[in-house]
C-alpha positions as CSV (number, residue, x, y, z in Angstrom):
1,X,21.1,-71.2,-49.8
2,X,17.5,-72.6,-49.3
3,X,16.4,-76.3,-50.2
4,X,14.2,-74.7,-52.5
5,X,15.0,-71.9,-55.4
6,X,12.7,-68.9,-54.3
7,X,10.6,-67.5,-56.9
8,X,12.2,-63.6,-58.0
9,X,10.3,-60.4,-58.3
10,X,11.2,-56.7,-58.6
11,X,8.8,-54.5,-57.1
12,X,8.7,-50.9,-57.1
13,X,6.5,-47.7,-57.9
14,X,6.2,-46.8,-61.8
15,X,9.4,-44.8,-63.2
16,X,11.2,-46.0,-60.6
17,X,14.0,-47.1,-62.8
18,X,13.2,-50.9,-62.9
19,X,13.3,-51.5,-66.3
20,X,17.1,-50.3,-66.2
21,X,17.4,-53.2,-63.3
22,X,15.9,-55.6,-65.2
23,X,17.8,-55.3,-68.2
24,X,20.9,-55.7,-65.9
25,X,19.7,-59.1,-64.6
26,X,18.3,-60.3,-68.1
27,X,22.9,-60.6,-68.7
28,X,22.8,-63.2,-66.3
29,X,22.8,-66.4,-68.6
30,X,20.8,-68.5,-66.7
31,X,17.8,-65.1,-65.8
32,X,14.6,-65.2,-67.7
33,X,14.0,-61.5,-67.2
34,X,10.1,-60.8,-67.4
35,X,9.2,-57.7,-68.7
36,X,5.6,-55.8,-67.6
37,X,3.6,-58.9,-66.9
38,X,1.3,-58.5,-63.8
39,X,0.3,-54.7,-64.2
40,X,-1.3,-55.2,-67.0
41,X,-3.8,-57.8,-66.4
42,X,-7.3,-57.7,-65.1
43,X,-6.9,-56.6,-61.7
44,X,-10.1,-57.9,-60.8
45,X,-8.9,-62.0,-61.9
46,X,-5.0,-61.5,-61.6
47,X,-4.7,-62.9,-58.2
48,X,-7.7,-64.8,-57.5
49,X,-8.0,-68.4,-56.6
50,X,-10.9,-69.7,-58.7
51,X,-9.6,-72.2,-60.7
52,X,-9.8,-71.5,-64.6
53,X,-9.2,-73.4,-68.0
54,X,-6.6,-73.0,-70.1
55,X,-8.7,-70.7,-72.6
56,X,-9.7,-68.9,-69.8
57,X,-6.1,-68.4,-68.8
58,X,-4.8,-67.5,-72.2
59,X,-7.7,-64.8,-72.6
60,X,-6.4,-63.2,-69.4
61,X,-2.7,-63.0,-70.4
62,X,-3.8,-62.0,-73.8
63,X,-6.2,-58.9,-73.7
64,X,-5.8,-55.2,-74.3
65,X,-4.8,-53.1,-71.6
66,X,-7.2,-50.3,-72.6
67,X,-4.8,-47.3,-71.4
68,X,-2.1,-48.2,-73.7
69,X,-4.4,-48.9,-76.8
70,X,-5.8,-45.5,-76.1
71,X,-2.1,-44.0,-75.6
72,X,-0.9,-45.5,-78.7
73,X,-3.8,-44.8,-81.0
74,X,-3.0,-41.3,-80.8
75,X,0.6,-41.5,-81.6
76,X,2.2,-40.8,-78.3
77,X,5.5,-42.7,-77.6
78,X,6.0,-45.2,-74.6
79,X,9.8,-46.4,-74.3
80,X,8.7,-49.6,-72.3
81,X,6.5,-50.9,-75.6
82,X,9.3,-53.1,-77.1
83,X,6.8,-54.9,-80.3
84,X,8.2,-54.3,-83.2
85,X,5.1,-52.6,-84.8
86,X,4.3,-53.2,-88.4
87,X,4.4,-49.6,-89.7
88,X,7.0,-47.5,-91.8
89,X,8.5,-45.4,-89.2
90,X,10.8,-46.3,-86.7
91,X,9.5,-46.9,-83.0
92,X,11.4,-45.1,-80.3
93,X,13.1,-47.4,-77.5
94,X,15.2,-47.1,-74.3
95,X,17.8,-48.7,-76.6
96,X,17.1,-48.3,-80.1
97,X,19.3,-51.2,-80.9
98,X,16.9,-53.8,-79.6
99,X,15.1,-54.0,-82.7
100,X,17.3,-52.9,-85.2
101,X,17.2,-56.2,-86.9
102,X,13.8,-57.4,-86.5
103,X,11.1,-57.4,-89.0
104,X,8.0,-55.9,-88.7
105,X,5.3,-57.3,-86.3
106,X,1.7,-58.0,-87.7
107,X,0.0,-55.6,-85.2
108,X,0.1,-51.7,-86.3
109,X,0.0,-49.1,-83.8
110,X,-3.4,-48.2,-83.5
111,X,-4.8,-51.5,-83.0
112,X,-5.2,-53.2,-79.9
113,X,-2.1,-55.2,-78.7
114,X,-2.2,-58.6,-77.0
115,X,-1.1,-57.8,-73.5
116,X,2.0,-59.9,-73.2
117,X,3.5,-58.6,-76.7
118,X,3.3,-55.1,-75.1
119,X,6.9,-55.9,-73.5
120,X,7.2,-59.7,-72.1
121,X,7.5,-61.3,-75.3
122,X,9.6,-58.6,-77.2
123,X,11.7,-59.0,-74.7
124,X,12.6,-62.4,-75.0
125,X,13.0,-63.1,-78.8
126,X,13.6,-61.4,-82.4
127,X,10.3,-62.9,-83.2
128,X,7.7,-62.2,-80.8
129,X,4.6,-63.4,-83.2
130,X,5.7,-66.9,-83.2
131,X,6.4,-67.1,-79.9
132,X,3.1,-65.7,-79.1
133,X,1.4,-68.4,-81.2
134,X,3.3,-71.1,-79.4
135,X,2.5,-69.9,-76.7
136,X,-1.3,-69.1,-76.8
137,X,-0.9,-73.4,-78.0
138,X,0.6,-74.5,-74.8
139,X,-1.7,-72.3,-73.1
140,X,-4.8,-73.6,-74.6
141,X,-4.1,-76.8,-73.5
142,X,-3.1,-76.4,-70.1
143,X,-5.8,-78.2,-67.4
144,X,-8.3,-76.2,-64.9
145,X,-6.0,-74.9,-62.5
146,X,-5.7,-71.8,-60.3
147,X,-4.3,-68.9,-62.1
148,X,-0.6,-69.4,-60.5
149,X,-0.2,-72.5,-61.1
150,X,-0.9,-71.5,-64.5
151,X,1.7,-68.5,-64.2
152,X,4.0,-70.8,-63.1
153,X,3.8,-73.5,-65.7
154,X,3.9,-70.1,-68.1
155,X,7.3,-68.9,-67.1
156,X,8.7,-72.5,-66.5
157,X,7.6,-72.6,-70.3
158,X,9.0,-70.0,-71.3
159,X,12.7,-70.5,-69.2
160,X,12.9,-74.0,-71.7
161,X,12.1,-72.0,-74.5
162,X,14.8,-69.7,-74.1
163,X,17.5,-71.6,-72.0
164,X,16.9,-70.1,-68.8
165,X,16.4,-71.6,-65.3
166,X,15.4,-68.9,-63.2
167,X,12.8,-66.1,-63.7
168,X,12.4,-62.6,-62.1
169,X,8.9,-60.7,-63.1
170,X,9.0,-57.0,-63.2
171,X,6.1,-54.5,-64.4
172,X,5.7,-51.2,-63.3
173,X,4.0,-49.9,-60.0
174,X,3.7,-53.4,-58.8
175,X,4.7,-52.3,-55.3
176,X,1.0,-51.7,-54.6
177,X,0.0,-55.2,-54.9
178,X,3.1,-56.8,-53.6
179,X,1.6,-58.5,-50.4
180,X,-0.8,-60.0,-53.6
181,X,2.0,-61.8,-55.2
182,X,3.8,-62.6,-51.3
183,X,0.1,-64.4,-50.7
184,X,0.2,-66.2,-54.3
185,X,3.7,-67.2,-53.9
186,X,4.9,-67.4,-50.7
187,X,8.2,-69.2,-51.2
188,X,9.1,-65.6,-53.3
189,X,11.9,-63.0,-53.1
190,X,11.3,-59.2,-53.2
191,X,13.7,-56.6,-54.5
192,X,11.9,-53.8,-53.7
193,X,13.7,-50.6,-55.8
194,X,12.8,-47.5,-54.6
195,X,13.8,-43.7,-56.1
196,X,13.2,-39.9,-55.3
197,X,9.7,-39.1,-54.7
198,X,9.6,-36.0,-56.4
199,X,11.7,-36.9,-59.1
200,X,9.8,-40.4,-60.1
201,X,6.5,-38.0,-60.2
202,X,7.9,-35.9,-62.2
203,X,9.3,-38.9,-64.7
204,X,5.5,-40.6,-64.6
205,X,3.8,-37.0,-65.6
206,X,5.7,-37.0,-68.7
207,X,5.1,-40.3,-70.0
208,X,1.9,-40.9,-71.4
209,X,1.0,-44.1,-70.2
210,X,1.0,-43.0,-66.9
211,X,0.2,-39.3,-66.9
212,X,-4.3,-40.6,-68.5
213,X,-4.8,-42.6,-65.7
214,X,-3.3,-40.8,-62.9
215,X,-5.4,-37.9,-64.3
216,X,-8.6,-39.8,-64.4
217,X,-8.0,-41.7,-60.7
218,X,-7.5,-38.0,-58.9
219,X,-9.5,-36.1,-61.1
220,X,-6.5,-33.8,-62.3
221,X,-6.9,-30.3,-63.9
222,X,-5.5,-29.6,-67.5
223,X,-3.3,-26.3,-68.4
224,X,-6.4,-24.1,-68.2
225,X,-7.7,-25.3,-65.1
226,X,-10.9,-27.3,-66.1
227,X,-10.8,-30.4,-63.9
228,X,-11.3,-33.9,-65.5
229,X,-14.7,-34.2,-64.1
230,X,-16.1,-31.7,-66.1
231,X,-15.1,-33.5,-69.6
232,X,-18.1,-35.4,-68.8
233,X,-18.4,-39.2,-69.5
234,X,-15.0,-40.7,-70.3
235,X,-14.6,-43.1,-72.8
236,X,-11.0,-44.8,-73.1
237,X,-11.7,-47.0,-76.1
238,X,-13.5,-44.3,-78.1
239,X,-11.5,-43.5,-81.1
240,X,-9.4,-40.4,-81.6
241,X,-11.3,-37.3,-82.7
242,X,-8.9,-34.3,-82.1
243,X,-10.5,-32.6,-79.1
244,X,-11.9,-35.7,-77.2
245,X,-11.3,-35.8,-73.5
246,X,-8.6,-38.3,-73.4
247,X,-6.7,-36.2,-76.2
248,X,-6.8,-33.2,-74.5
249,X,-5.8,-35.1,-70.8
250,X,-2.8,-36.8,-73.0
251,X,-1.4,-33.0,-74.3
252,X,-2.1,-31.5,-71.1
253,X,0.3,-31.4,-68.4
254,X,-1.5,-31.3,-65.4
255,X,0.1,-29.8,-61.5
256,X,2.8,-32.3,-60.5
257,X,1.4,-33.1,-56.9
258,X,-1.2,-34.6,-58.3
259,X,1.8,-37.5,-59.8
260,X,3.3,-37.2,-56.0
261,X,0.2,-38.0,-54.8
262,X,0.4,-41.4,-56.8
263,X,3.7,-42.3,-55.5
264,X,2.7,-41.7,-52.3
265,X,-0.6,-44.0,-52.0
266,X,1.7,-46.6,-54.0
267,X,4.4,-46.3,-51.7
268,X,2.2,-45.9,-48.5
269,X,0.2,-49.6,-50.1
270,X,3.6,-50.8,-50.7
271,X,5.0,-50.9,-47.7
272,X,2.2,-51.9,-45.0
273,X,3.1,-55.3,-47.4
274,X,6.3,-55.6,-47.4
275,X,7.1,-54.9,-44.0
276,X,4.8,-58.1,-42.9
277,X,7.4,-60.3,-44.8
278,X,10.2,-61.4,-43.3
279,X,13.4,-59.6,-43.6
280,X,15.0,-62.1,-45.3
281,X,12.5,-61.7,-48.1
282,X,12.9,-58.6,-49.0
283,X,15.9,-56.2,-50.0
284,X,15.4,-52.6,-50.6
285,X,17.1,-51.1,-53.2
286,X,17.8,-47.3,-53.5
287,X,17.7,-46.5,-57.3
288,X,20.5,-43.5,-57.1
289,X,22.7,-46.3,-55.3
290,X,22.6,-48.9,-58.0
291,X,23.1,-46.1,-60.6
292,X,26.4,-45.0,-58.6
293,X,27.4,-48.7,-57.7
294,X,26.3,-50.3,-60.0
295,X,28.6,-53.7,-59.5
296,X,28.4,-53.4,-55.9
297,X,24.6,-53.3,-56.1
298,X,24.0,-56.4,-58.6
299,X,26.5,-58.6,-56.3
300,X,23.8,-58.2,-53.3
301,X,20.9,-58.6,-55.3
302,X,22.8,-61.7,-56.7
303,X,23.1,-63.1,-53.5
304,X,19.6,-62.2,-52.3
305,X,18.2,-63.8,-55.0
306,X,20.5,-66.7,-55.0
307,X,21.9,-66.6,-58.1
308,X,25.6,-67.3,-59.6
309,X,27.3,-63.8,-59.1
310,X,30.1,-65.2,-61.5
311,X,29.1,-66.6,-64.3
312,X,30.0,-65.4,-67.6
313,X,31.0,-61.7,-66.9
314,X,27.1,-60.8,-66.8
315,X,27.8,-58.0,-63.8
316,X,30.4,-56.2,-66.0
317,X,27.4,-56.2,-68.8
318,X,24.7,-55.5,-66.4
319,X,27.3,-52.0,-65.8
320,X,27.3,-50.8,-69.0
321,X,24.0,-50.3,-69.4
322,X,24.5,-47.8,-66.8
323,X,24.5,-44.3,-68.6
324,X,24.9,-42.1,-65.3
325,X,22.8,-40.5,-63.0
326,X,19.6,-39.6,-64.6
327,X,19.4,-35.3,-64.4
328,X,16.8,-33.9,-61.6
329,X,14.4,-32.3,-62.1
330,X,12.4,-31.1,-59.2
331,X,15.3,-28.6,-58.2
332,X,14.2,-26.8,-61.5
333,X,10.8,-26.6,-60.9
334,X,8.8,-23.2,-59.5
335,X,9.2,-22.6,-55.9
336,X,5.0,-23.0,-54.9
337,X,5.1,-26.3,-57.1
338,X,8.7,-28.0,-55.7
339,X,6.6,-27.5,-52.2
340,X,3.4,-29.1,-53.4
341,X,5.5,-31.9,-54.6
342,X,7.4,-32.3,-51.5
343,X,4.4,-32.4,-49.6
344,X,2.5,-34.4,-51.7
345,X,5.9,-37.0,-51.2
346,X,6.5,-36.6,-47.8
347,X,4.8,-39.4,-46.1
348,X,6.0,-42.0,-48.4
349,X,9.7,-40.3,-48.5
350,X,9.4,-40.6,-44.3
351,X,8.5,-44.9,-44.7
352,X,11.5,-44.9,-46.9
353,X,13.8,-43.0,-44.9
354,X,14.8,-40.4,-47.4
């Protein structure tokens, strides 16, 4: 054990499978599991230094993320958005139990959604709304400081709020900026989870808030060939029309190197960071191991991140929510495409041994 509790985070690419992890460590009693935080935020202020008021602060946790406004306006489904929206038709889930007894939100679908009710909030109470104004109170209020301090009072917050003493943050393809939070907080802990090259690609090309801006960042062809470029000037906060770019980029489903390609440079990013830390800061976590061992797995990762392995039965919880190895599916794609794939892997694959 340390003299000081290190601060937790879970890094990995997107559709990696840390949202399953995270879940598991949310059974620990004394775990404030924190759902899609960083990823969201402005990249351009997330990590800086400047100091900033509370306002300030509370307008940077609280914007739109402009892909998923543009993702949900059109009616596509994204299992990670927990807010309960306020509409008549039920909102798919991982777990469609986790809001079987909540009322509805006050945001609908197509409007835009405060960033930390996309997931962090939901995730934490029946009644995200209230929490939300509580919090966007405390924030207000909080003195010129440096945007971790800030994230730190934030989560410490948030731990009282809901009877927890230790947090883990968690968002999706935060492996890329994981020597950012090791500089911001460099008492930290990194579980770095890590899964099949080919078959994480092939996971983030059928989701939607990952398949538009993958598209957009390598300038991806649709099903008929015409590459993004040619769409001409793309507008993500236009409004849906039918046959406007983003609409056609969201029903396409573009060659999956292109996806391998983004798990690659992720991975590539990843590790030049993570393998400056010290050993003892980081564990690497194999996602097909934790799905097989599941008990085994959340003992380490326990240990690593210094928590109480014992308490309360949470490992046997943190099990079930295991529902077996996810199916493959780059063995049932084409032969010319599973080799594009692979290639497009391969370098990132070779840093992770696999």
């Amino acid at each position: 054990m340390t003299g000081q509790s290190p601060e937790r985070f879970i890094v990995g690419t997107g559709r990696c499978g840390s949202t399953l992890l995270s879940r598991m460590l949310g059974e620990h009693p004394e775990v404030l599991s924190l759902f899609e935080f960083f990823t969201g935020l402005d990249w351009s202020r997330r990590f800086s230094s400047d100091p900033i008021d509370g306002p300030a602060f509370r307008r940077l946790v609280t914007a739109e993320q402009p892909f998923v406004t543009a993702v949900l306006r059109r009616g596509y489904e994204v299992a990670e958005i927990t807010y309960p929206f306020n509409e008549s038709v039920d909102d798919p889930v991982d777990d469609p139990g986790e809001r079987s007894n909540r009322a509805a939100g006050r945001y609908r679908r197509d409007e835009p959604l405060p960033w930390i009710l996309v997931s962090m909030l939901p995730r934490l109470t029946e009644d995200p709304d209230t929490l939300f104004e509580q919090l966007v109170e405390y924030l207000d209020a909080a003195p010129p400081s440096a945007p971790v301090a800030h994230y730190r009072r934030m989560f410490e917050w948030l731990g009282e709020r809901c009877g927890r003493r230790h947090w883990i943050e968690r968002s999706g393809s935060s492996v890329e900026y994981a020597h950012e939070l090791a500089r911001l907080f460099p008492n930290a802990r990194f579980v770095h989870l890590h899964r099949d090259g080919g078959e994480t690609a092939l996971s983030m090309r059928e989701h939607h808030a990952y398949r538009l801006p993958i598209c957009l960042l390598y300038d991806a062809p649709l099903d008929d060939g015409t590459p993004i470029s040619a769409l001409g000037t793309i507008d993500v906060a236009a409004p849906p029309s039918g046959d406007d770019p983003i609409t056609r980029i969201l029903e396409s489903r573009p060659p999956a190197q292109y996806f391998g390609r983004y798990w690659n440079d992720q991975v590539v990013k990843g590790m030049s960071g993570l393998n400056d830390l010290p050993a003892e800061r980081v564990l690497s976590v194999p996602f097909e191991r934790l799905v097989a061992e599941p008990a085994r797995w959340l003992e380490r990762i326990a240990r690593f991140f210094e928590l109480d392995a014992e308490i309360d039965g949470w490992i046997e919880r943190g099990t079930k929510l295991v529902r077996g190895a996810v199916p493959t599916r780059v063995d049932k794609l084409e032969a010319q495409q599973r080799r594009s794939l692979l290639e497009a892997c391969a370098p990132g694959s070779r840093l992770l041994g696999r």
